[in-house]
C-alpha positions in Angstrom: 102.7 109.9 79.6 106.2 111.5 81.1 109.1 112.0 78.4 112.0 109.8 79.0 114.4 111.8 81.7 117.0 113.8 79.6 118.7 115.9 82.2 122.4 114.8 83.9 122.0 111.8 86.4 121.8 112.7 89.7 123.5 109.4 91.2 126.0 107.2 90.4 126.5 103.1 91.6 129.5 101.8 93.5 130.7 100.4 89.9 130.5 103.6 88.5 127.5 103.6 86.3 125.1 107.0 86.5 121.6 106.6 87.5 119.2 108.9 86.2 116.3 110.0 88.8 112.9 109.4 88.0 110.0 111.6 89.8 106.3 110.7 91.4 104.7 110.9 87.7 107.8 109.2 86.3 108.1 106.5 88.7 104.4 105.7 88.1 104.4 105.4 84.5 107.6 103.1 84.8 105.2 100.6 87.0 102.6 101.3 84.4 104.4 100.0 81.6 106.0 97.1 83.6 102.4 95.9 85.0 100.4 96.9 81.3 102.8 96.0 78.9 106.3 94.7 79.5 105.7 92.5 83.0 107.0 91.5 85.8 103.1 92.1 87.2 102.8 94.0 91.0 102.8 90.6 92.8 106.0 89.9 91.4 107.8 93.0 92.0 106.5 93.3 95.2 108.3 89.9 95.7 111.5 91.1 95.1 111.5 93.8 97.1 110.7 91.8 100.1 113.1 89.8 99.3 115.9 91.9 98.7 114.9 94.4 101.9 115.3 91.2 103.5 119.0 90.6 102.3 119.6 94.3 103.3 118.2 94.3 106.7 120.2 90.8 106.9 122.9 92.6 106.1 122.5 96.0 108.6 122.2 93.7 111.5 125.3 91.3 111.0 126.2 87.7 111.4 124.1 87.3 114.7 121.1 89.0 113.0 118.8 85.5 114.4 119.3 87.0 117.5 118.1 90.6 116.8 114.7 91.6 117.3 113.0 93.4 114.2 109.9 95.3 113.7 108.2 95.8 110.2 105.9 98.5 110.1 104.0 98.3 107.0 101.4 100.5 105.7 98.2 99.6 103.6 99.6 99.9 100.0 102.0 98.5 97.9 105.0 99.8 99.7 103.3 97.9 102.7 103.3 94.9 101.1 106.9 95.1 100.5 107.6 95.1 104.1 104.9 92.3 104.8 106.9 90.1 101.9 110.3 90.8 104.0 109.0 90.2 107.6 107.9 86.5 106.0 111.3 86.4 104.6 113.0 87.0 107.8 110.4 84.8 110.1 111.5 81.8 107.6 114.8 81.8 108.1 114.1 81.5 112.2 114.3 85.3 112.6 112.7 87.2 115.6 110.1 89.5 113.7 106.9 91.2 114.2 104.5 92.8 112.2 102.6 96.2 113.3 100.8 96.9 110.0 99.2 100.9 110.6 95.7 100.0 108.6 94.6 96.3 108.8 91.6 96.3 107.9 92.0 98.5 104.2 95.0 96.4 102.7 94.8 96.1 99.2 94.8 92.9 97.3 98.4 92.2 97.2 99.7 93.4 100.6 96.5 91.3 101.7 97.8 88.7 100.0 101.5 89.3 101.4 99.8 88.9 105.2 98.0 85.9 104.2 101.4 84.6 103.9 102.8 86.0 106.8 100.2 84.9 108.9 101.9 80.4 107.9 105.2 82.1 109.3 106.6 81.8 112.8 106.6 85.7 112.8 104.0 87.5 114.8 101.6 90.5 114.2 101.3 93.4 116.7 99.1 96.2 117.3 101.2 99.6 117.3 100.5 100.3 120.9 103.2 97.3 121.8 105.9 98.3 119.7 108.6 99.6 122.4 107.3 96.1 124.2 109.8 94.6 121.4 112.7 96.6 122.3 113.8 96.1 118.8 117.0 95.9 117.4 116.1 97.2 113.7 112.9 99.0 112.7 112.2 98.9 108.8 109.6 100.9 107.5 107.3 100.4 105.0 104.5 102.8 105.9 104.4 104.8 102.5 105.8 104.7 99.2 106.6 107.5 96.6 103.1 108.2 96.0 103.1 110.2 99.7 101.9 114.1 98.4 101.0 115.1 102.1 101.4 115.0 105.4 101.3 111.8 107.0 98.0 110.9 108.8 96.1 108.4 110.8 98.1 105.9 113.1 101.3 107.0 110.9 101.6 109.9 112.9 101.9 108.3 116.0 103.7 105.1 114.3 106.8 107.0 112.9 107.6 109.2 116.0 107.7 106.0 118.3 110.0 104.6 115.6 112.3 107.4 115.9 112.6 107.8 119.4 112.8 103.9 119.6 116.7 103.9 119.3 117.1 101.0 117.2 118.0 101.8 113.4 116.0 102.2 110.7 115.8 100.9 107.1 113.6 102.4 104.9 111.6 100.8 102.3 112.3 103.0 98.7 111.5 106.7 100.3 111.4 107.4 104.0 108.2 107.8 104.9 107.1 111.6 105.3 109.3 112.7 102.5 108.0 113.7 99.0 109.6 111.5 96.7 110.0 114.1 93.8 110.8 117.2 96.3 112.6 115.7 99.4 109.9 118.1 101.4 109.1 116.4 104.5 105.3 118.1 105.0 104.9 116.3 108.3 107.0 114.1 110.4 109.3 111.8 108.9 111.4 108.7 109.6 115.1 109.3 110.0 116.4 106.2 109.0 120.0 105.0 108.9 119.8 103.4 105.2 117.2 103.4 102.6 117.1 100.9 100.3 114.9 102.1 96.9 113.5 100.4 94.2 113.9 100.0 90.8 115.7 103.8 90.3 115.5 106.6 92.7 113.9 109.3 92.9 114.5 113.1 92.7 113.6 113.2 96.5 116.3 111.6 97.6 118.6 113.9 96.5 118.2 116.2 99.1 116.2 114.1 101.8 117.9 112.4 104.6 118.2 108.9 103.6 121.4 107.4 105.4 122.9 105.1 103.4 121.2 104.5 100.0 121.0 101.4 97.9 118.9 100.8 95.0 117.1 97.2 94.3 116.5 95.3 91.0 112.9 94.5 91.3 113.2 92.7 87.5 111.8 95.2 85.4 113.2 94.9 81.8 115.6 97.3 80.4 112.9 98.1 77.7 110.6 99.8 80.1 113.3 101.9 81.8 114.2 102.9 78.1 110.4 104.1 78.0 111.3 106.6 80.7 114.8 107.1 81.1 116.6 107.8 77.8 120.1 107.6 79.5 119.4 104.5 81.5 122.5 102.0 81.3 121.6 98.6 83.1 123.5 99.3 87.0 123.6 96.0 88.4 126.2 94.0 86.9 126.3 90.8 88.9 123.4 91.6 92.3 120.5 92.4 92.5 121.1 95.7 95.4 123.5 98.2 95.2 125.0 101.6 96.8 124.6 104.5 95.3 126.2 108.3 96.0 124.9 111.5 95.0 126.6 113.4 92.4 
């Protein structure tokens, strides 16, 4: 089990509250807790990321965002799924979305579950090759989550240099994928995105890793499983549910 995070916090909001930093093992024992003992469960939480990546890419693209074109990349895991729950979000409210998910055929049971969804939407699924057919107007990536420990294989590494040389921006689902989440090493490529929105607190990674603008998201864990792993953690939110935060 990781001891609760005692050193200085390495971010703070926009209302002035520090956030401490949590690393790979941290980060992992904080979902631990929330799925084992405290709740919300994964299906939930994945939920409200989607939701809220949603709201931000929403937000990045402006009052005509109906009119933009936007690509979710999603990978197999949980971080997948998180993009797959947004791209339903954004196809039922009449937006012009597609799907390219890197590894269709190994999703696990809640990203599966997330397509399923998907799949009653207006929103259509791709195959990679006929990405830069969309000539999107925001790319939001949800390829890999902080559990990434090495370089990025498979369709990934042909998946994130076509989203970087696409032109459109980028919005990161909770690290960019190809960065370590507790180092900020980038072992392979790596999405340059223009904002990164990251979930529940961030990581030590992004410290140092080039995340554009970076927001954190409530995903509804309880204050009492932060306090597991955190021992300076002060609720950030106040009244939303995403937030900016700056590096100290």
């Amino acid at each position: 089990m990781s001891r609760p995070v005692q050193s200085a916090p390495q971010f703070i909001t926009e209302f002035g509250v520090d956030v401490p930093a949590l690393t790979t093992n941290q980060m992992r024992e904080l979902d631990r807790i929330a799925m084992e003992e405290t709740g919300p469960n994964l299906f939930q939480m994945m939920e409200n990321a989607g939701r809220t990546l949603a709201q931000v890419a929403i937000d990045m693209l402006g009052r005509s965002w109906q009119a933009a074109r936007v690509v979710v990349v999603a990978g197999p895991g949980g971080n997948g799924g998180g993009g797959i729950c947004a791209a339903r979000h954004l196809a039922n409210r009449r937006g012009r979305v597609a799907l390219a998910l890197s590894d269709p055929d190994h999703l696990r049971e809640v990203p599966a579950m997330q397509r399923k969804i998907f799949q009653q939407t207006p929103g259509q699924e791709l195959e990679i090759s006929r990405i830069a057919e969309q000539h999107p107007d925001l790319i939001v990536d949800a390829l890999f989550g902080y559990s990434l420990r090495r370089a990025p294989g498979g369709t990934a590494v042909e998946l994130i240099p076509r989203a970087n040389d696409s032109g459109a921006p980028i919005l990161a689902l909770d690290v960019p994928s190809g960065v370590d989440a507790t180092t900020g090493e980038s072992p392979g490529v790596t999405i340059k995105p223009q904002r990164t929105i990251t979930l529940a607190l961030p990581k030590t990674g992004l410290f140092t890793a080039a995340t554009g603008d970076l927001f954190l998201a409530d995903i509804g864990i309880p204050q009492g499983a932060y306090r597991r792993v955190a021992a300076t953690y002060i609720t950030p939110f106040e009244d939303r549910f995403w937030i900016s935060l700056t590096r100290r």
